[in-house]
N, C-alpha and C positions, 0 to 999 in steps of 0.2 A: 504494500500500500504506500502511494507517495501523492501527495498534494501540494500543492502551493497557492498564493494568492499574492498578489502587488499589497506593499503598505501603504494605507492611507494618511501616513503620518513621517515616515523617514523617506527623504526623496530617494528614488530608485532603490528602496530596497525590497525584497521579496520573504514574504514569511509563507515557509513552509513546513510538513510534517512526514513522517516515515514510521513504517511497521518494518520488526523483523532484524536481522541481524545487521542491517546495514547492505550499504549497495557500492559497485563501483563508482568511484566518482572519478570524470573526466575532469581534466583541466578547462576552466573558464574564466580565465581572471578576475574573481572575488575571493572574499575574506566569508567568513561565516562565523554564528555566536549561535554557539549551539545549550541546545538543553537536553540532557540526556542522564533520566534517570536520578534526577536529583541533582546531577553535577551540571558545571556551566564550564564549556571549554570554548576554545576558540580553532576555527581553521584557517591555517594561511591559505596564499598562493600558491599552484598546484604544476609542478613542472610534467608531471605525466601523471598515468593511473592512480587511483590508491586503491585497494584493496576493499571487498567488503567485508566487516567485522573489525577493521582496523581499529575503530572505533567500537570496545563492548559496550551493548546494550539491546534490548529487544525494542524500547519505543524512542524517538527519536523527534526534535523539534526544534527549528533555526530562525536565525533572521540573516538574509545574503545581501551582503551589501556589495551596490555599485563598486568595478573597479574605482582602486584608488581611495575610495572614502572612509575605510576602515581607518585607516592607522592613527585620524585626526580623532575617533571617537575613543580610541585603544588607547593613545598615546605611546606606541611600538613601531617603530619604521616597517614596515611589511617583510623589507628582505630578513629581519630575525625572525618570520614566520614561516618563510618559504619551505613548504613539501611538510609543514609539520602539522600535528593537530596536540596543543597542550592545552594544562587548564586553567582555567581563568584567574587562580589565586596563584599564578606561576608570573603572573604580568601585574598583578594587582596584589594590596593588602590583602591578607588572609582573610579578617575579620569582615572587612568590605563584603569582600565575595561572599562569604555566609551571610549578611543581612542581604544582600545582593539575589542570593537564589532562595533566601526565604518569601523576599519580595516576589518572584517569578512564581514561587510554589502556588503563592496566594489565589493565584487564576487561573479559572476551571482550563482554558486552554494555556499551557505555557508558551505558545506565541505571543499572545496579546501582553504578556509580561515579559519575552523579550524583546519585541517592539518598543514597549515604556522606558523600559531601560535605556535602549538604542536614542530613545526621540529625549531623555534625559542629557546625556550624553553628546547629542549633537546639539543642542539647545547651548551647553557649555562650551563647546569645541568653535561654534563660530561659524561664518557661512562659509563653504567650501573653495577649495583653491581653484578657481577658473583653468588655470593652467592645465589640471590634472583634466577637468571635463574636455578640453578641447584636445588634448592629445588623443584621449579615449575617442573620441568622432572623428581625428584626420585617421587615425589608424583603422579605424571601422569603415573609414569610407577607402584603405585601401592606400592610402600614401604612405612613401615613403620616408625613411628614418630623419634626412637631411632638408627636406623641405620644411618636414614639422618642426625641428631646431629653429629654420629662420623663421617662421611663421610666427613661434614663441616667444624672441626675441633670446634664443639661448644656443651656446654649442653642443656640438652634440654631446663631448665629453660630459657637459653642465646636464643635458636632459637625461643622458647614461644615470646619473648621481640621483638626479630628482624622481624620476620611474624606479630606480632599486627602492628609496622609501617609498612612496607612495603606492606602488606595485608589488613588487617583491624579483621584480627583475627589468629589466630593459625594455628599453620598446619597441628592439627586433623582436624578443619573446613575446610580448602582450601580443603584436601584430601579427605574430603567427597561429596565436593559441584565437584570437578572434578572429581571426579568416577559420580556424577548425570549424569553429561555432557555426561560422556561417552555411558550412559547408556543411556539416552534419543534416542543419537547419534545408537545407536544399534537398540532401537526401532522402529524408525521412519523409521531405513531402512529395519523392515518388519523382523528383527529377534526372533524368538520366547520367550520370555520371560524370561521361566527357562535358557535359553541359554544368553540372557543378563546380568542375575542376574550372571552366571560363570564368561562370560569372561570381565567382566565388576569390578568384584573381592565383591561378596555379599556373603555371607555367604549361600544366598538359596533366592527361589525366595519371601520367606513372609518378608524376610531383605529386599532387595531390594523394596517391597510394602512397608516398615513404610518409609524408607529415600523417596522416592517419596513424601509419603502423607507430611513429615517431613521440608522436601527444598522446595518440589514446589507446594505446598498445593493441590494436585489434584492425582488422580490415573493414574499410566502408560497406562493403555485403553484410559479414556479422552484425556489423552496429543496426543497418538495416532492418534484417533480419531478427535482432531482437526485439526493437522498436513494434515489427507488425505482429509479435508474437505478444506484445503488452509488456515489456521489459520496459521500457523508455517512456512509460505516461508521464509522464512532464512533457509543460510546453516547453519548446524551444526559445528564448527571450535570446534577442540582441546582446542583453549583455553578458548572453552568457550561465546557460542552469545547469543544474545539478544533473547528472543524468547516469544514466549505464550502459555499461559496453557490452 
């Protein structure tokens, strides 16, 4: 069982829930603040696969936040997250996070307790860094690394620096892991391949088969293939969902 729903309250972020041991999770460049089982951890940015059950527990419930926007709510540069999932009193006071996930306990769903946290939290954090949004949209729309520097007003060595925090890596990796997105996204809705691999911006459709095998450890067929099987009920979002291979 997996759901989600947009917050009506933290810009671009997605609250969703899960049954059962856990699921693969592909790379999509966000951050996650999960609830699980009493505990509040958090997940970085995701360089490839991670495992299901990486994570114990049988019931599961998150808030995904837009790339980039996590680490202003965390106060943790994202690249000290990258490929990990720790717990929240590992970033945070101990005590904190125990009144923290008493708070969350309090509500019959624990999303809508970690959404308050989250809309807490950005409330203090201050309005987001412009910068981080418009990097996220040239590289969505498919530009490349040298343009978006000058467009920023920054070099690239500068944007290399500012994407490791606010990301957890560079923005040749974000640019690639959301061209996957996209392309997953093309797949799944029954678009032909070599026609994915275009408008998706691959070089050809055997490009697009290494970054497949490369991000999400499996082939464009299987992912497919699970998808029509009920594997992959999540929507696909732009910015990037939770999903399984």
């Amino acid at each position: 069982m997996y759901e989600e729903t947009r917050s009506a309250v933290v810009a671009g972020a997605v609250l969703w829930r899960a049954g059962g041991p856990g699921r693969v999770v592909l790379p999509d460049g966000c951050m996650d603040l999960l609830w699980v089982e009493g505990r509040l951890l958090v997940a970085g940015t995701d360089t490839g696969p991670h495992p299901a059950g990486e994570v114990p527990g049988g019931a599961f419930a998150g808030i995904r936040f837009a790339p980039g926007t996590a680490p202003a709510l965390l106060g943790v540069p994202a690249h000290e997250l990258r490929d990990r999932r720790v717990g929240l009193a590992d970033l945070w006071p101990a005590r904190e996070v125990r009144r923290l996930a008493g708070q969350v306990a309090s509500y019959e769903d624990p999303r809508a307790g970690l959404e308050a946290l989250a809309a807490r939290r950005a409330a203090g954090a201050g309005p987001p860094d412009p910068l981080v949004a418009e990097v996220v949209a040239r590289l969505r729309a498919g530009q490349a690394v040298a343009p978006i520097a000058a467009a920023v007003g920054l070099g690239e060595r500068q944007l290399h620096r500012r994407s490791l925090d606010a990301f957890g890596y560079g923005p040749r990796t974000l640019g690639r892991v959301l061209r996957l997105r996209r392309a997953l996204a093309l797949a799944r809705a029954g678009t032909p391949y070599a026609e994915v691999a275009g408008v998706a911006g691959y070089a050809d459709q055997a490009h697009l088969s290494r970054e497949v095998r490369a991000l999400a450890g499996t082939t464009l067929s299987a992912y497919v293939a699970g998808a029509a099987d009920g594997a992959n009920s999540e929507t696909p979002q732009p910015s990037g969902s939770r999903t399984t291979a």
